[in-house]
N, C-alpha and C positions, 0 to 999 in steps of 0.2 A: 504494500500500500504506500509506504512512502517513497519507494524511486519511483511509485506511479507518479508522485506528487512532486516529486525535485524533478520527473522530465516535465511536466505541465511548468512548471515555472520558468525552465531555463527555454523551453518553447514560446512561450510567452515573453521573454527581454530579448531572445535573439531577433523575435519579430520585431520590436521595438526599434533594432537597429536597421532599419532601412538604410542601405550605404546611395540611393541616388535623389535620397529627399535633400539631403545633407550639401551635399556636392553642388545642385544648383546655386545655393544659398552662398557656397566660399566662391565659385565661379565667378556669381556677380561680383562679389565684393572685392576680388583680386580684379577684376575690368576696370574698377569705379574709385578704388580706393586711391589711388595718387594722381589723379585723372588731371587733376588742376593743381595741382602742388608744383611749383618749380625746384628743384634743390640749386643750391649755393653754392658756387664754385666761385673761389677764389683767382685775382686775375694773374696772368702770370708774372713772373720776378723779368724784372728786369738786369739783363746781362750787363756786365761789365767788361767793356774791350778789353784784350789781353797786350799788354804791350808786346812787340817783337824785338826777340833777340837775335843778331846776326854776329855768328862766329866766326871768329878774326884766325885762319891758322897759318896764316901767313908769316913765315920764320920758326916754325913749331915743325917737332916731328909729326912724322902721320901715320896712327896706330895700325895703319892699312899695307900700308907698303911691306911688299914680300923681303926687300933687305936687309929691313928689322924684325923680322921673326929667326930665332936661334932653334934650330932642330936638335934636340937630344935625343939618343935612341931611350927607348923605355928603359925602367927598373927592370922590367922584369926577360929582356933581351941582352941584357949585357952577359959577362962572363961571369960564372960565381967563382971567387976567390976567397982564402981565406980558409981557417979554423972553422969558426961558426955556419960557414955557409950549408944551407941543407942540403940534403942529396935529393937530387931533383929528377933522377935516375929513378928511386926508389917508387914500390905501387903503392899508392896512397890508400888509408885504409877506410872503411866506411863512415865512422864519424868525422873524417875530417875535411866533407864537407857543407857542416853547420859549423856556423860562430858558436863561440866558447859560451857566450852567454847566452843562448838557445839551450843549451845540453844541461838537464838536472841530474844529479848523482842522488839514486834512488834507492842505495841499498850498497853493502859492504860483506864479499863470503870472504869465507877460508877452506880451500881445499887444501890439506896437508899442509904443507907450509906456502904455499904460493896464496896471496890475497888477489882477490877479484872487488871494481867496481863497480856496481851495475848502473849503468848510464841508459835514458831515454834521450830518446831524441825528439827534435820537435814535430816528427813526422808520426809518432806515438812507438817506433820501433823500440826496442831496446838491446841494449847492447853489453857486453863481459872485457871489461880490460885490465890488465893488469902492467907492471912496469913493464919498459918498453916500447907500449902500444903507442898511437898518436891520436893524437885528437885536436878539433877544433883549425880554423884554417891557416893558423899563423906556426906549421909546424910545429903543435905541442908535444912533447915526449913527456908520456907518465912514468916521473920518478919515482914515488913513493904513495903508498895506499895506505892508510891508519883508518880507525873503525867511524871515524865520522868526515872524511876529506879526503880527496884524492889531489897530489903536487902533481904539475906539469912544469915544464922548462920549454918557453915558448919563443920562437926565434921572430925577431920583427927588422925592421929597417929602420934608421935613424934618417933625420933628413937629408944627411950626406949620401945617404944608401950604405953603410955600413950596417952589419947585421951585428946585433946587441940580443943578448938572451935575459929574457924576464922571468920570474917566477909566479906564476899561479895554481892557485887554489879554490877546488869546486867545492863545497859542502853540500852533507845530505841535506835535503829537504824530506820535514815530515807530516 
């Protein structure tokens, strides 16, 4: 008896809503309602000439002329020489090529005596290095693993282009 009575009522308000009684009524009123209203527009700004500047390079060098451009071969075409230079020779290994500060050190094993650091990459890969491995692009070599940090010795260029070895250091993130 009563969903007899809850459908008789809800039958009764949905008739209620007549959706084209309604619609005439906002029709008109969107046709009529700004019908004579003007809106208010502000007039425009008036510009200010720009004075003109004419450049004088007469007795000046001119940054354009091929005479004064000095050709250096690149950094990275010369000959490496030296101690520090890396071997350029060698197969570069899979971390090394993300930047150092993409790579999180996610974890620290020990199998027998050799320690491992497990490194993700920003690719979500992960990866097991332990000394000697390389990492990161500026030829890092992992020297030492302890249970919360992995040392690398990272070779860079100074702005002479001499090679200078840095020390860094990854810590776990937890």
């Amino acid at each position: 008896m009563a969903a007899r009575i809850l459908t008789g009522l809800m039958l009764v308000v949905l008739a209620g809503c007549d959706i084209n009684s309604n619609m005439e009524e906002l029709e008109l009123f969107a046709r009529d309602a700004y019908r004579n209203h003007k809106p208010d527009i502000d007039p425009l700004p008036t510009l200010t000439p720009i004075q003109v500047f004419i450049y004088q390079s007469s007795g000046k060098t001119d940054p354009f002329d091929r005479t004064n451009l000095r050709i250096q071969k690149p950094l990275e075409n010369r000959v490496e020489q030296g101690e520090l230079a890396p071997d350029l020779t060698r197969r570069k290994e899979p971390l090394e090529t993300f930047p150092l500060d993409s790579l999180e050190l996610v974890g620290v094993m020990q199998q027998g005596v050799i320690d491992w650091g497990v490194i993700r990459a920003p690719n979500g890969t992960v990866h097991r290095v332990t000394e000697g491995n390389y990492i990161g692009e500026n030829y890092g070599e992992v020297i030492d693993i302890e249970e919360s940090r992995v040392r690398l010795v990272e070779l860079t260029r100074d702005p002479s282009g001499q090679w200078k070895k840095r020390r860094v250091e990854i810590y776990l993130t937890e």
